[in-house]
C-alpha positions in Angstrom: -8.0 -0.6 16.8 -10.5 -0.6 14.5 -9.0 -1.4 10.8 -10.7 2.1 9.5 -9.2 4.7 9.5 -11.9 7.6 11.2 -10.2 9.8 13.0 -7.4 12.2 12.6 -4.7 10.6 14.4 -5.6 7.2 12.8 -4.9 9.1 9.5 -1.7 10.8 11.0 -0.3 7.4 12.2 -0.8 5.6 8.9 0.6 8.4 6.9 3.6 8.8 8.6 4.2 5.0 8.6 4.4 4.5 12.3 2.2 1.1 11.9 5.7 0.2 9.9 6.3 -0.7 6.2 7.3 -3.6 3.7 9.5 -3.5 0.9 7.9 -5.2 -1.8 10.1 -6.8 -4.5 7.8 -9.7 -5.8 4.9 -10.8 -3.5 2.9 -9.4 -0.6 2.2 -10.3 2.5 -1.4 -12.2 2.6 -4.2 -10.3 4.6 -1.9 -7.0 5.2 -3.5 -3.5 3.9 -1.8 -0.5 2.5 -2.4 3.0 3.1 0.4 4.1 0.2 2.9 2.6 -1.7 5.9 4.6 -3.2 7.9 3.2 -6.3 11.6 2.9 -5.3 12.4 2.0 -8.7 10.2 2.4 -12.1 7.8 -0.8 -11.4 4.9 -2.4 -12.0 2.4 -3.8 -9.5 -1.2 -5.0 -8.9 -3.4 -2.9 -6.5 -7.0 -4.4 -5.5 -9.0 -1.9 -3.1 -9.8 -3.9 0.2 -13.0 -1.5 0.6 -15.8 -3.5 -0.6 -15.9 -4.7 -4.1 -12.8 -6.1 -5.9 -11.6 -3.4 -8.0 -8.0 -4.1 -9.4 -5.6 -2.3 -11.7 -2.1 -3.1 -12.9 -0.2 0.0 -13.4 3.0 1.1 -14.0 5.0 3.4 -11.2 8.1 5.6 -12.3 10.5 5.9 -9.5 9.1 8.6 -6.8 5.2 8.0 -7.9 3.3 7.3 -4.7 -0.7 6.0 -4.7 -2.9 6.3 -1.3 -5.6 3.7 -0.5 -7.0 1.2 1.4 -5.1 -1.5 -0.7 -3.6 -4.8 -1.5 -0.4 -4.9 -3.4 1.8 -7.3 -5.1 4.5 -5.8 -6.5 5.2 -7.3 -10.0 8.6 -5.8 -11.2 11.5 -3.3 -9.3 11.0 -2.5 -6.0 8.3 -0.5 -4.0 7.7 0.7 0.3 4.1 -0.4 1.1 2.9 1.3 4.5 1.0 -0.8 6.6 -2.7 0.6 7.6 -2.7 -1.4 11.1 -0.5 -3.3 13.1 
């Protein structure tokens, strides 16, 4: 599968988290991409795009606040679900 998403499906399957999910409390996986992440808890975390470039942001998530992309994330403080774009 290619690792864009183009088609709907693609976009279905990602979204509704059927390529799975990690629970991110500190670190991420190396070389896995996002399509969300949802706070669990108020936290703060580090999202670089994976699209070209190498835009990155810190931010802070209150518990409940979701961001979509194709992203990176390390989870800094509490606790957030990152879905996976592939398998």
């Amino acid at each position: 599968m290619s690792a864009d998403i183009r088609t709907d499906f693609d976009y279905q399957v990602a979204q509704f988290g059927d390529f799975g999910f990690r629970v991110l409390t500190g670190a991420s996986v190396e070389g896995e991409k996002f399509s969300s992440v949802m706070a669990l808890e108020d936290s703060t975390i580090t999202i670089t795009s994976t699209r070209k470039g190498d835009a990155s942001a810190s931010i802070d998530l209150v518990a409940g606040m979701v961001v979509y992309g194709d992203l990176a994330i390390t989870a800094l403080t509490g606790k957030v679900i990152a879905y996976l774009r592939d398998v």
